[in-house]
PDB file of N, CA, C and O in Angstrom:
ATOM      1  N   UNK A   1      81.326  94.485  80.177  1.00  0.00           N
ATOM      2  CA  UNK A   1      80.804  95.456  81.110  1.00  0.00           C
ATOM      3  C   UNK A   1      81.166  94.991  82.519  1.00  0.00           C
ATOM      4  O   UNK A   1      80.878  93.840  82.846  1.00  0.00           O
ATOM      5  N   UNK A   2      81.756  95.779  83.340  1.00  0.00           N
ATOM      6  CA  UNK A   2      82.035  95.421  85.070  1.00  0.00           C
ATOM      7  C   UNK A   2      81.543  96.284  85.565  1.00  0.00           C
ATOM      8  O   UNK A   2      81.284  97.383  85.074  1.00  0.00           O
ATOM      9  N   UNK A   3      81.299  95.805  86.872  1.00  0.00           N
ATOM     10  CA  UNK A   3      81.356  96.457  88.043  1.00  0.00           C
ATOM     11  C   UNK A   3      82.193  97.437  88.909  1.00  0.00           C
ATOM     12  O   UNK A   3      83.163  97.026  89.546  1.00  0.00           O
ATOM     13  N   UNK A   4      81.901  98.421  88.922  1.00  0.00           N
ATOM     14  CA  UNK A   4      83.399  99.435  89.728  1.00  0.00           C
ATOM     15  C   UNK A   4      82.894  99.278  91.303  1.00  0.00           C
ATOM     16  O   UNK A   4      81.705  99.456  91.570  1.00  0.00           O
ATOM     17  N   UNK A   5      83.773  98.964  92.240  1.00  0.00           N
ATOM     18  CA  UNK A   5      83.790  98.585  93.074  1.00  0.00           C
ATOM     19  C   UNK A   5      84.135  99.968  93.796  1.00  0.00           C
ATOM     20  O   UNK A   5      85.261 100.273  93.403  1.00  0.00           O
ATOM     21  N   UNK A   6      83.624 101.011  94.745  1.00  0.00           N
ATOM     22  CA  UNK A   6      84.065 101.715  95.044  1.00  0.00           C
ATOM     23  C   UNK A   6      85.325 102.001  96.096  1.00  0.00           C
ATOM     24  O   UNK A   6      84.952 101.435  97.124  1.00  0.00           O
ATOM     25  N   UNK A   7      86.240 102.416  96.278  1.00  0.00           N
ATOM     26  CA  UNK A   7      87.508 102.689  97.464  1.00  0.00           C
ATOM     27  C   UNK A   7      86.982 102.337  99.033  1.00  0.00           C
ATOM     28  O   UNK A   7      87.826 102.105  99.899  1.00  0.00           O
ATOM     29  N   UNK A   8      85.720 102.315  99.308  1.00  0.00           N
ATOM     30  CA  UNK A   8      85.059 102.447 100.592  1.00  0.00           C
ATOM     31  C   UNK A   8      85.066 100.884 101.016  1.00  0.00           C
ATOM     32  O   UNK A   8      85.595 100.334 101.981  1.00  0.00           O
ATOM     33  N   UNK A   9      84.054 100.206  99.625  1.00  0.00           N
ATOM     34  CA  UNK A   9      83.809  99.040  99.603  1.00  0.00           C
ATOM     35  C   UNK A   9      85.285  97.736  99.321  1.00  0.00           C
ATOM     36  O   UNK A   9      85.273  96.552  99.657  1.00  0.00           O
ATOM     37  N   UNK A  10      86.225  98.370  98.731  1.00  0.00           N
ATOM     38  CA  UNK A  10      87.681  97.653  98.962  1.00  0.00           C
ATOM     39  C   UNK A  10      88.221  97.819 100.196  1.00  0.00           C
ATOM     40  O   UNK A  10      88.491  96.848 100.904  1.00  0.00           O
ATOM     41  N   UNK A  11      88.435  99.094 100.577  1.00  0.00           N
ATOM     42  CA  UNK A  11      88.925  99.112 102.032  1.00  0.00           C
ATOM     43  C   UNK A  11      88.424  98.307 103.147  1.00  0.00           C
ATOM     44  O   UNK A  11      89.225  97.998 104.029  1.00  0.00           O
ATOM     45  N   UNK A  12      87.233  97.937 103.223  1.00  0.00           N
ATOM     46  CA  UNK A  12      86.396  97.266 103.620  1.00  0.00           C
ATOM     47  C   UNK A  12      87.012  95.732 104.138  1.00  0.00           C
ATOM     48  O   UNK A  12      87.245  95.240 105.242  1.00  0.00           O
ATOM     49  N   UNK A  13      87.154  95.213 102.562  1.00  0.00           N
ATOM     50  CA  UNK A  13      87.410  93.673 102.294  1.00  0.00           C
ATOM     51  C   UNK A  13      88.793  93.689 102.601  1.00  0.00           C
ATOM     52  O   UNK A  13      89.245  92.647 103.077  1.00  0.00           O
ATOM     53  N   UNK A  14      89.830  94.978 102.374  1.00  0.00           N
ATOM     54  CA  UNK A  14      91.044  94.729 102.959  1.00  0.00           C
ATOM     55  C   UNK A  14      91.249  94.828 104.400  1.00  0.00           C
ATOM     56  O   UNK A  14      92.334  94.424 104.818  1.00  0.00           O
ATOM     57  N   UNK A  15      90.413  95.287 105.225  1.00  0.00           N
ATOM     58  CA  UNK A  15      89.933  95.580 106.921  1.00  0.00           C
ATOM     59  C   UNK A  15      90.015  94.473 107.651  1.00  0.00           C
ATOM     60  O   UNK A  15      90.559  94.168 108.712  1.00  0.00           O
ATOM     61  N   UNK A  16      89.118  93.737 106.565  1.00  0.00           N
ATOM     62  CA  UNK A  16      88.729  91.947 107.320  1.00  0.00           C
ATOM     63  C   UNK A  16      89.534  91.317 107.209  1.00  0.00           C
ATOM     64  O   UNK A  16      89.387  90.224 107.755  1.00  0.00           O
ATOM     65  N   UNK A  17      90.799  91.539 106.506  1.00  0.00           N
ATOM     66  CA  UNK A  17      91.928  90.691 105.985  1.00  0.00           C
ATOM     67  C   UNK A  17      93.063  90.894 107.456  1.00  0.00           C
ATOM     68  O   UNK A  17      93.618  90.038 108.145  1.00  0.00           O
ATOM     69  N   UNK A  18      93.088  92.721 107.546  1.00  0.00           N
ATOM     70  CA  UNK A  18      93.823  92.726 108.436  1.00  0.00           C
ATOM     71  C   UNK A  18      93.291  92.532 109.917  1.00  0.00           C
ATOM     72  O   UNK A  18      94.146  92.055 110.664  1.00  0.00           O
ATOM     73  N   UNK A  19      92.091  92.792 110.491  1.00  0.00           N
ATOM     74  CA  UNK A  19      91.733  92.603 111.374  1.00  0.00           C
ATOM     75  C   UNK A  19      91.793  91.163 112.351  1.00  0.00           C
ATOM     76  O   UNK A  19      91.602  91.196 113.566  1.00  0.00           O
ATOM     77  N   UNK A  20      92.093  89.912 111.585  1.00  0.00           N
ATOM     78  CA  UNK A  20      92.299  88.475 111.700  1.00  0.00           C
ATOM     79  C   UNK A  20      93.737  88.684 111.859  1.00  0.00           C
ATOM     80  O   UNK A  20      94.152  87.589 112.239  1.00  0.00           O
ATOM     81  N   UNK A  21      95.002  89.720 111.752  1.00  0.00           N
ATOM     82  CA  UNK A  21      96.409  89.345 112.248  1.00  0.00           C
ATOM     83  C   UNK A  21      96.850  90.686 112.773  1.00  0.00           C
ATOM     84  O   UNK A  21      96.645  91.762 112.209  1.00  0.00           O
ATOM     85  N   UNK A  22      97.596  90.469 114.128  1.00  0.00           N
ATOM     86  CA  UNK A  22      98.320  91.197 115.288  1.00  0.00           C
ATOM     87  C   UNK A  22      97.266  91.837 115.849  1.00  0.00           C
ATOM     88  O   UNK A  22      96.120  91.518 115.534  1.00  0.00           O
ATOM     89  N   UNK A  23      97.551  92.949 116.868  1.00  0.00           N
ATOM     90  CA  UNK A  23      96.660  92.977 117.674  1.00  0.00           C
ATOM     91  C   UNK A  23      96.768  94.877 117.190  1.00  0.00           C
ATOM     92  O   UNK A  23      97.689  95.688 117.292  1.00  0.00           O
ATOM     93  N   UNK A  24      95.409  94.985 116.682  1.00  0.00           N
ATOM     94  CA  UNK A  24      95.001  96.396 116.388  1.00  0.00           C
ATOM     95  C   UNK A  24      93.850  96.524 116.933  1.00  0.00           C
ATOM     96  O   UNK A  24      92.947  95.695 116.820  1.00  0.00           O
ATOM     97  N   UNK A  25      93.754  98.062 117.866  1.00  0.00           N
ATOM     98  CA  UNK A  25      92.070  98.168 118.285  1.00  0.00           C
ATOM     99  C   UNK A  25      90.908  97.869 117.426  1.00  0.00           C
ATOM    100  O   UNK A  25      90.788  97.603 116.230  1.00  0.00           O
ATOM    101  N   UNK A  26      90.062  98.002 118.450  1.00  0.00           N
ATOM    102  CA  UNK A  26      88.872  97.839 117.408  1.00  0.00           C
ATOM    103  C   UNK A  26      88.894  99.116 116.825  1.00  0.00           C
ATOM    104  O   UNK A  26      89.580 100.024 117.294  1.00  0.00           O
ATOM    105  N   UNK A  27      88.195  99.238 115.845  1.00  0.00           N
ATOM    106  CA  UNK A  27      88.126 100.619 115.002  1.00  0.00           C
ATOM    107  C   UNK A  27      88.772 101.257 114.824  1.00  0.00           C
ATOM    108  O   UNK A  27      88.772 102.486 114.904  1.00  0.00           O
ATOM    109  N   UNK A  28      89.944 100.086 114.349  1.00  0.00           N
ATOM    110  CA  UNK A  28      91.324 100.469 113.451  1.00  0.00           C
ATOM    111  C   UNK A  28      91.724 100.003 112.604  1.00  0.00           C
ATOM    112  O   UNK A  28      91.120  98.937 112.726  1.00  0.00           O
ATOM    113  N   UNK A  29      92.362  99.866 111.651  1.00  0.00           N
ATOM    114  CA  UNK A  29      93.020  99.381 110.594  1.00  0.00           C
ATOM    115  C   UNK A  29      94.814  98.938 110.914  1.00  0.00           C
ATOM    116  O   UNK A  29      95.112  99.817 111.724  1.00  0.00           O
ATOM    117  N   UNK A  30      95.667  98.366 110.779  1.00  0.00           N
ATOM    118  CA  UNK A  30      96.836  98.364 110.410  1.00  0.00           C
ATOM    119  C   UNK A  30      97.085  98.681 109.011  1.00  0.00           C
ATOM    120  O   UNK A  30      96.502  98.128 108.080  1.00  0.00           O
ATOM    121  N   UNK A  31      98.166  99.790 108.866  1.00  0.00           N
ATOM    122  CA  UNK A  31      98.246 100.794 107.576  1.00  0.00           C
ATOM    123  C   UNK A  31     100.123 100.333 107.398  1.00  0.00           C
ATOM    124  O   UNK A  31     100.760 100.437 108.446  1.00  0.00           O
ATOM    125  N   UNK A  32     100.886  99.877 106.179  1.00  0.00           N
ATOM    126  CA  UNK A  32     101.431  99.714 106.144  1.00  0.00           C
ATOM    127  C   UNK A  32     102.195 100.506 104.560  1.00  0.00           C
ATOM    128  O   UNK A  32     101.852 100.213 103.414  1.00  0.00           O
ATOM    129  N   UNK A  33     103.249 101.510 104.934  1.00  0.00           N
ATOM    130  CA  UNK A  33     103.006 102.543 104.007  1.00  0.00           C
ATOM    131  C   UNK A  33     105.089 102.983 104.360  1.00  0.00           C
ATOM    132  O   UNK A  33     105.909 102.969 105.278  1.00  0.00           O
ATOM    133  N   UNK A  34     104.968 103.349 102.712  1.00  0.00           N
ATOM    134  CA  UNK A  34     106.322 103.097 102.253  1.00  0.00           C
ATOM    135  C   UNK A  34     106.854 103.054 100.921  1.00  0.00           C
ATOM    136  O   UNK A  34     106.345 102.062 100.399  1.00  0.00           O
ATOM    137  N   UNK A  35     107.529 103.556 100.198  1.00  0.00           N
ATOM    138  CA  UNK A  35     108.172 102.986  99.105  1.00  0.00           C
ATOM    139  C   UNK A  35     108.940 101.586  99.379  1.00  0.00           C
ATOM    140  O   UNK A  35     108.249 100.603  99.113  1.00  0.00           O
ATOM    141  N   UNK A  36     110.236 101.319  99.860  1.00  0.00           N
ATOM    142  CA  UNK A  36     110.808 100.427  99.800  1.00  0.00           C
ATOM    143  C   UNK A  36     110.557  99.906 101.011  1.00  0.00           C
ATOM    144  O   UNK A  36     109.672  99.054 101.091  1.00  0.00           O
ATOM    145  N   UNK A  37     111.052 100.182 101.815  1.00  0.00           N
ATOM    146  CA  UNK A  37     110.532  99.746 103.207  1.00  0.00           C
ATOM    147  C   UNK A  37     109.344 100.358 104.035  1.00  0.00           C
ATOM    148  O   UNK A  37     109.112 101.552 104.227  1.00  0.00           O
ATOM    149  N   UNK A  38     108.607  99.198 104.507  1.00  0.00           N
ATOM    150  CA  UNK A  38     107.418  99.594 104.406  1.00  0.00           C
ATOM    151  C   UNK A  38     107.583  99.869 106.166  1.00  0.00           C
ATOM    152  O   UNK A  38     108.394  99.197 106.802  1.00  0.00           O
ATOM    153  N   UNK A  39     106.636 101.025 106.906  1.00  0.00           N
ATOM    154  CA  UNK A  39     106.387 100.880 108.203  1.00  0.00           C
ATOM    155  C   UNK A  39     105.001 101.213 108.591  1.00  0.00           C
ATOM    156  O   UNK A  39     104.222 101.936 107.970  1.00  0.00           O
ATOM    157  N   UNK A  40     104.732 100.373 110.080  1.00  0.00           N
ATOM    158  CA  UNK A  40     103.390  99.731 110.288  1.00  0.00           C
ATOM    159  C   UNK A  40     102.655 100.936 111.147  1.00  0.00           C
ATOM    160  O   UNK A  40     103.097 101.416 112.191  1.00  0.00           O
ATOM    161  N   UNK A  41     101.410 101.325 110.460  1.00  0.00           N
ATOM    162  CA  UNK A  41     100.799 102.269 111.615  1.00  0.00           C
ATOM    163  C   UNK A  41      99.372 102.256 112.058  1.00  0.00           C
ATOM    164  O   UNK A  41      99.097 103.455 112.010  1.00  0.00           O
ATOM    165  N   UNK A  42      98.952 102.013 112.216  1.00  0.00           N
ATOM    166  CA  UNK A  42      97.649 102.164 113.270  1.00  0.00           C
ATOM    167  C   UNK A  42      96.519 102.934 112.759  1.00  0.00           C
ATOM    168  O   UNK A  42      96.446 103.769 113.660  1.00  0.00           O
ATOM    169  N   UNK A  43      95.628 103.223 111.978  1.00  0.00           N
ATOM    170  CA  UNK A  43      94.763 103.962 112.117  1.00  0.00           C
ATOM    171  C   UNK A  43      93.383 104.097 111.933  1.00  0.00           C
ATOM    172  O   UNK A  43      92.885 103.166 111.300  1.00  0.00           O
ATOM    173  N   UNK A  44      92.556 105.045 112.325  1.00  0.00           N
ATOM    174  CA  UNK A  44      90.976 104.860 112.583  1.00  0.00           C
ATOM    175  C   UNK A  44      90.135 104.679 111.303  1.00  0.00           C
ATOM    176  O   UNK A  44      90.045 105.594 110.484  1.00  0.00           O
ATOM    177  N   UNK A  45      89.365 103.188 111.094  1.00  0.00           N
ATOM    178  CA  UNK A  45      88.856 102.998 110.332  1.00  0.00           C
ATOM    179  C   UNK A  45      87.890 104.474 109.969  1.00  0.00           C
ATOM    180  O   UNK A  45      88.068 104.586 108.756  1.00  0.00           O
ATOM    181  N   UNK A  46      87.260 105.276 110.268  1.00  0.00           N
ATOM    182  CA  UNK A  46      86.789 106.365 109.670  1.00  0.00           C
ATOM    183  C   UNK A  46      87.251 106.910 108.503  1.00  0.00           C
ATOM    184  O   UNK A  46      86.494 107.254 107.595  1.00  0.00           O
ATOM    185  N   UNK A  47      88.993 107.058 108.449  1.00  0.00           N
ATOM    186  CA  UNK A  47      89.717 107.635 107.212  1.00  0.00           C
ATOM    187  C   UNK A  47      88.941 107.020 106.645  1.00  0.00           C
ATOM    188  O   UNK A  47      87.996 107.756 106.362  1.00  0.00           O
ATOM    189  N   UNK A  48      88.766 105.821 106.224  1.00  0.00           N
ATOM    190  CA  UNK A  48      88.401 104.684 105.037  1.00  0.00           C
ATOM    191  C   UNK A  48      87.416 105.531 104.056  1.00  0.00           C
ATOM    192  O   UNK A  48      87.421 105.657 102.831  1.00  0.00           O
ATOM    193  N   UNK A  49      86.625 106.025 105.001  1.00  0.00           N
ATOM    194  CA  UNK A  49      85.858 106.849 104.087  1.00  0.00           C
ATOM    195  C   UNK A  49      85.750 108.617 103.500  1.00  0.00           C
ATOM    196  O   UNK A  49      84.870 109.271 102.940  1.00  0.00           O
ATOM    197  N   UNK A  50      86.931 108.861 103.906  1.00  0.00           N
ATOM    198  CA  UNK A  50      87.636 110.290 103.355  1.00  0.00           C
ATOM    199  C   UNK A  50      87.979 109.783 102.178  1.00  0.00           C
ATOM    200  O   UNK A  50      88.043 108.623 101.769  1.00  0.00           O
ATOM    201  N   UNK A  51      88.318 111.426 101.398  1.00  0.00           N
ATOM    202  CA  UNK A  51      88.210 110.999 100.003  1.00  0.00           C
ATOM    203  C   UNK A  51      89.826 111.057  99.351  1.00  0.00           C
ATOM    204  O   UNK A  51      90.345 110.534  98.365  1.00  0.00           O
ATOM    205  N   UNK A  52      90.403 112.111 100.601  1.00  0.00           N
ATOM    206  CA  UNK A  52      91.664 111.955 100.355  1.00  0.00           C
ATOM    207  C   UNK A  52      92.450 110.536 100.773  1.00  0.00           C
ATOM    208  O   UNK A  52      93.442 110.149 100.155  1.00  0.00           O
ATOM    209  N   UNK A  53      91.928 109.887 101.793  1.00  0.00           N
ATOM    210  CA  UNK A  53      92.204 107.987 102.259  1.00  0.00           C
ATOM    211  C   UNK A  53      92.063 107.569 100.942  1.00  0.00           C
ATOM    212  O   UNK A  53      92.975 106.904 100.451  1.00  0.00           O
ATOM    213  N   UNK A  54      90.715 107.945 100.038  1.00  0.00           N
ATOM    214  CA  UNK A  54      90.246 106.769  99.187  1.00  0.00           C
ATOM    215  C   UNK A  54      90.857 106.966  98.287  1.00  0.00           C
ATOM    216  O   UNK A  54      90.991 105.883  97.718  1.00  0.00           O
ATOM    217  N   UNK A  55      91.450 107.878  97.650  1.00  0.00           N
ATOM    218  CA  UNK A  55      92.333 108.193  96.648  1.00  0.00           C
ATOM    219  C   UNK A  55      93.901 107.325  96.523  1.00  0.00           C
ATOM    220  O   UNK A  55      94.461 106.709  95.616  1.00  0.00           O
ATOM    221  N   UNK A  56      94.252 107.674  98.022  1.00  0.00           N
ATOM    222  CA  UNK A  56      95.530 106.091  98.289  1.00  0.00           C
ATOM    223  C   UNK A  56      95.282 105.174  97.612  1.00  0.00           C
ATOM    224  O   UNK A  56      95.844 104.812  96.578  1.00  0.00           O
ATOM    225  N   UNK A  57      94.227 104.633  98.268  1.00  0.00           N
ATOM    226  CA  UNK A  57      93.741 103.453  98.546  1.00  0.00           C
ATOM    227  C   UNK A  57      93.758 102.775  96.785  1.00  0.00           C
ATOM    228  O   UNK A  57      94.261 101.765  96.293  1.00  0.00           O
ATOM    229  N   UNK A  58      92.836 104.060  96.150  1.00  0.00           N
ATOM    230  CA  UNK A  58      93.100 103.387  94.545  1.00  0.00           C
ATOM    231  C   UNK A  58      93.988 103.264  94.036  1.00  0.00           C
ATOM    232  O   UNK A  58      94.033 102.430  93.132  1.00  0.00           O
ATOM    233  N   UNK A  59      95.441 104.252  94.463  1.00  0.00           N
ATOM    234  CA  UNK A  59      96.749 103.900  94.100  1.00  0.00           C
ATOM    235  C   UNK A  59      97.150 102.894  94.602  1.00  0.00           C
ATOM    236  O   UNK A  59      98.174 102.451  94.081  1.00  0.00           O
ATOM    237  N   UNK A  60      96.589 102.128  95.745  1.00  0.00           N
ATOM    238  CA  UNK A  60      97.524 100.982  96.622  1.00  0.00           C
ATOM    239  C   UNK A  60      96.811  99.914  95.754  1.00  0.00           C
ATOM    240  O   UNK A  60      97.552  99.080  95.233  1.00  0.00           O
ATOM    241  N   UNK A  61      95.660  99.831  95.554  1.00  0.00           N
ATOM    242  CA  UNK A  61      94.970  98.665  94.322  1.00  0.00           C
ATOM    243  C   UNK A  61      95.511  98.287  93.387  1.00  0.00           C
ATOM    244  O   UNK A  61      95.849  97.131  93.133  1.00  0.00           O
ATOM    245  N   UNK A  62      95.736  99.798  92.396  1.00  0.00           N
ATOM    246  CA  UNK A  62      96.589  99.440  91.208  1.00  0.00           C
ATOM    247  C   UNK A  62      98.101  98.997  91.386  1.00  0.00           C
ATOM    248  O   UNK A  62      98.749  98.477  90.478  1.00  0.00           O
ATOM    249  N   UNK A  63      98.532  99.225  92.496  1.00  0.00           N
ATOM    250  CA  UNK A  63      99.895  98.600  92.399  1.00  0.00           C
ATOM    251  C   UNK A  63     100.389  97.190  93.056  1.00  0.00           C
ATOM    252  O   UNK A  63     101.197  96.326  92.716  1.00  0.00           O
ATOM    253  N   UNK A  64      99.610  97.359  94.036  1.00  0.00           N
ATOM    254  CA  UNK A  64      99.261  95.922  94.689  1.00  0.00           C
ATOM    255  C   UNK A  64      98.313  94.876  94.282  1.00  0.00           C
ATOM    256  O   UNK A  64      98.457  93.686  94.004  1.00  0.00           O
ATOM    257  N   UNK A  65      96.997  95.904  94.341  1.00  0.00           N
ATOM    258  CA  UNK A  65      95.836  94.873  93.922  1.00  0.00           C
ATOM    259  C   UNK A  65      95.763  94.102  95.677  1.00  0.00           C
ATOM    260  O   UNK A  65      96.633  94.455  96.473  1.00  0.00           O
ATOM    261  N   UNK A  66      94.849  93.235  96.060  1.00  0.00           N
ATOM    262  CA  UNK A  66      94.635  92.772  96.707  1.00  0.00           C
ATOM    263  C   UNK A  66      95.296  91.708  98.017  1.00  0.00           C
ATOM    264  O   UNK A  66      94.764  91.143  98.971  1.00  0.00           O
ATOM    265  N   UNK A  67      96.601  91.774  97.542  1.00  0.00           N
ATOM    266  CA  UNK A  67      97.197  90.572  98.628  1.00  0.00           C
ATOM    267  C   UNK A  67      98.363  91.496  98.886  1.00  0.00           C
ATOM    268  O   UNK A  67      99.272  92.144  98.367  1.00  0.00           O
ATOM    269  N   UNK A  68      97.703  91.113 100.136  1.00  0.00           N
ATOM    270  CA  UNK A  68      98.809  91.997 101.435  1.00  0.00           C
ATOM    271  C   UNK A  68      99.535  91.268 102.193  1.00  0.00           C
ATOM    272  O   UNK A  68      99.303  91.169 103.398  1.00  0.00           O
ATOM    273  N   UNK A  69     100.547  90.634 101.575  1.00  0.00           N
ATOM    274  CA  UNK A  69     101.186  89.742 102.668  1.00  0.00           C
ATOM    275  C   UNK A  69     102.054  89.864 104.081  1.00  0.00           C
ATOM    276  O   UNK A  69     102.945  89.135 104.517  1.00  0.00           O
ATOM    277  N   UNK A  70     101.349  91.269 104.722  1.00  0.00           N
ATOM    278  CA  UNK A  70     102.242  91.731 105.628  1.00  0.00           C
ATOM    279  C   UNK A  70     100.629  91.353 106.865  1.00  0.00           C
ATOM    280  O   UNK A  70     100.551  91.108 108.069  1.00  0.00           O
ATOM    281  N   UNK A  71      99.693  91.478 105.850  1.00  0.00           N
ATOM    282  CA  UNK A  71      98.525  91.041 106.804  1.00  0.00           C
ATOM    283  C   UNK A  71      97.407  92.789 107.048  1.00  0.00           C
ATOM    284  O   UNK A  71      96.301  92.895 107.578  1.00  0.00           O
ATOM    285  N   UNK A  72      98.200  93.777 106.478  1.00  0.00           N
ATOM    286  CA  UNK A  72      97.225  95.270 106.161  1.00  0.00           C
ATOM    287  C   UNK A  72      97.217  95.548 104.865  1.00  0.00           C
ATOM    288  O   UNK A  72      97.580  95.038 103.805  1.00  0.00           O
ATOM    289  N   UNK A  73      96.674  96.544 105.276  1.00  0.00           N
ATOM    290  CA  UNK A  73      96.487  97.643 103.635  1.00  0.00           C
ATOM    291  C   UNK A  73      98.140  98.101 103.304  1.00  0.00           C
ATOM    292  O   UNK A  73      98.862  98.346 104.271  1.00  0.00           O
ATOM    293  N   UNK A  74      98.577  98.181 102.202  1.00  0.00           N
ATOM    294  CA  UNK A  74     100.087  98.487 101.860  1.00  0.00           C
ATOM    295  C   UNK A  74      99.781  99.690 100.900  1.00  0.00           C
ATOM    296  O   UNK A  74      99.254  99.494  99.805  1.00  0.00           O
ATOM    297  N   UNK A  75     100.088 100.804 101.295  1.00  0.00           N
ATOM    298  CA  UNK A  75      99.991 101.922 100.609  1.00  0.00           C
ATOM    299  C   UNK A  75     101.281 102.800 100.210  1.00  0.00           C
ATOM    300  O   UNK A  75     101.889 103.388 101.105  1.00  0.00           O
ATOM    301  N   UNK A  76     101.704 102.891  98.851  1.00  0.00           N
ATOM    302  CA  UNK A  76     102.732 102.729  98.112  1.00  0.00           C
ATOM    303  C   UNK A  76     102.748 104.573  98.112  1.00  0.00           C
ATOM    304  O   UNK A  76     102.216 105.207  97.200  1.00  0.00           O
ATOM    305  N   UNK A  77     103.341 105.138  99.110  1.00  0.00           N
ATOM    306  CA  UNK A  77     103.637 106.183  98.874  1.00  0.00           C
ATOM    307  C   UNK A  77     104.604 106.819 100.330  1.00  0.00           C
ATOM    308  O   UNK A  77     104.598 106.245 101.419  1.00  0.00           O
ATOM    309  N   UNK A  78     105.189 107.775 100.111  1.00  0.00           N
ATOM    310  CA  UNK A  78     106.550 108.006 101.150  1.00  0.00           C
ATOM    311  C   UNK A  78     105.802 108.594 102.272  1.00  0.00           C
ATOM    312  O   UNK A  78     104.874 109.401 102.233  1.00  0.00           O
ATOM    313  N   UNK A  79     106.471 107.949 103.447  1.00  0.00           N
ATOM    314  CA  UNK A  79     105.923 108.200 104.685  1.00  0.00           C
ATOM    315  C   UNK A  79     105.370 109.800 105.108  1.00  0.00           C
ATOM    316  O   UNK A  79     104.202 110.035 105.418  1.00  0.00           O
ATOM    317  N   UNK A  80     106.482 110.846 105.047  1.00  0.00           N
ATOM    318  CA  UNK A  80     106.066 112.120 105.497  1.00  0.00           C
ATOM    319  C   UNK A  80     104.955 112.404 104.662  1.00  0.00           C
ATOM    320  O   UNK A  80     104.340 113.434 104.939  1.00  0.00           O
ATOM    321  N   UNK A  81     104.528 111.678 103.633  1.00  0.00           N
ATOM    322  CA  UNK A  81     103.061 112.219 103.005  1.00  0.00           C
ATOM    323  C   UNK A  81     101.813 111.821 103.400  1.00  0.00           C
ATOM    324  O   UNK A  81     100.951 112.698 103.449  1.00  0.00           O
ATOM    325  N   UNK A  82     101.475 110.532 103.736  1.00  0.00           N
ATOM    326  CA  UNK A  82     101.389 109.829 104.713  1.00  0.00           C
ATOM    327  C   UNK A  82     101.032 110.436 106.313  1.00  0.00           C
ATOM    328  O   UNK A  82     100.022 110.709 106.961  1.00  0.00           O
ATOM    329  N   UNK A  83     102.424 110.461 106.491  1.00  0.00           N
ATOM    330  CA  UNK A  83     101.654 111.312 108.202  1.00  0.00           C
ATOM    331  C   UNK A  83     101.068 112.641 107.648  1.00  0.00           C
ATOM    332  O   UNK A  83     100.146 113.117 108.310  1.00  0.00           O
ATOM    333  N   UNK A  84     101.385 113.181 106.753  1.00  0.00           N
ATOM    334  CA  UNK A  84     100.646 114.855 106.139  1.00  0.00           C
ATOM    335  C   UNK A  84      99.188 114.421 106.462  1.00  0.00           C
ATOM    336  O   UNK A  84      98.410 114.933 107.268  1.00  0.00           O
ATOM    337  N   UNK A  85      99.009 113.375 105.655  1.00  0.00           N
ATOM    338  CA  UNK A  85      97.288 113.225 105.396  1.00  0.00           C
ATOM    339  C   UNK A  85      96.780 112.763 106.254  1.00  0.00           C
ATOM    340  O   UNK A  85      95.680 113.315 106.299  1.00  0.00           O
ATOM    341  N   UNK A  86      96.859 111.950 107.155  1.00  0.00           N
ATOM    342  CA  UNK A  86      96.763 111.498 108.830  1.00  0.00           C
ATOM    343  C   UNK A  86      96.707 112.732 109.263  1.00  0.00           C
ATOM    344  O   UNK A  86      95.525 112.967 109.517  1.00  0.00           O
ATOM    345  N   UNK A  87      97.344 113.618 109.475  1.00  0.00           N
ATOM    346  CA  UNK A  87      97.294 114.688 110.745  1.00  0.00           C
ATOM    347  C   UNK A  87      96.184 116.363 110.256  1.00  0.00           C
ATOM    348  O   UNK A  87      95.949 117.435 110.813  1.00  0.00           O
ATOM    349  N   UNK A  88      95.719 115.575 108.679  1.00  0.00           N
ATOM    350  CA  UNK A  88      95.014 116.718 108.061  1.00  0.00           C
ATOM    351  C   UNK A  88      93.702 115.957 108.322  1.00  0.00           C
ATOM    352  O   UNK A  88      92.661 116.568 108.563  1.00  0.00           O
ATOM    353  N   UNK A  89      93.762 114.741 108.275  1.00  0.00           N
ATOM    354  CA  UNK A  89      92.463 113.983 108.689  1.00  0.00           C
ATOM    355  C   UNK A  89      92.298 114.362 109.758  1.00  0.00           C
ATOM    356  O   UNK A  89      91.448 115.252 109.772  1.00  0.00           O
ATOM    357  N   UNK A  90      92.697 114.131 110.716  1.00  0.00           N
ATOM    358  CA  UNK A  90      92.517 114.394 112.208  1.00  0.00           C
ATOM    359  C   UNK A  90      91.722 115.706 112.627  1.00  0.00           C
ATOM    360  O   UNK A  90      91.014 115.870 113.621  1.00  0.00           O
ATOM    361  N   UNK A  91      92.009 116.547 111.663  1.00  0.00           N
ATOM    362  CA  UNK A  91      91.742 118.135 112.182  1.00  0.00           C
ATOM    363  C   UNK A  91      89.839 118.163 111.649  1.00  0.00           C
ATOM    364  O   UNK A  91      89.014 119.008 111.996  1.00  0.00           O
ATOM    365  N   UNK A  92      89.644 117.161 110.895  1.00  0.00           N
ATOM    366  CA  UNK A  92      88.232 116.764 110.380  1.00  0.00           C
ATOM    367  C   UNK A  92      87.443 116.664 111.283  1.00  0.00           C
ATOM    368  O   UNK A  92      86.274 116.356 111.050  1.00  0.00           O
TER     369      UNK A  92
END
């Protein structure tokens, strides 16, 4: 029997990971998102708790799982989809 850890509460523990490297505002995340090459973007910890963010986020788990050696969240999907959901967040 486990524990399910919810998307909110991972994003979380991956926050604190990135927040300790380069210089991102406060009440931001560094988002690092890409199939092969990955590029670095900026954004407001709030997504974290949208449901369309948290849905990534469980795809970036299962494929990554936890170690981000770029120092953010690495979210395994192609950029223009990516800025789609960023700029649909925004309108929130």
């Amino acid at each position: 029997m486990g524990i399910k850890v919810t998307p909110f509460i991972q994003a979380s523990r991956i926050l604190r990971m990135s927040s300790t490297t380069g210089s991102v505002p406060k009440g931001h995340c560094a988002v690092y998102v890409g199939e092969s090459q990955k590029k670095r973007f900026i954004v407001p910890i709030s997504y974290l708790s949208q449901p369309l963010f948290q849905d990534l986020l469980a795809q970036a788990e299962e494929e990554f799982g936890f170690d981000h050696p770029m120092g953010g969240l690495t979210i395994p999907c192609k950029e223009d989809v990516f800025v789609d959901l960023t700029s649909r967040l925004r309108r929130l």
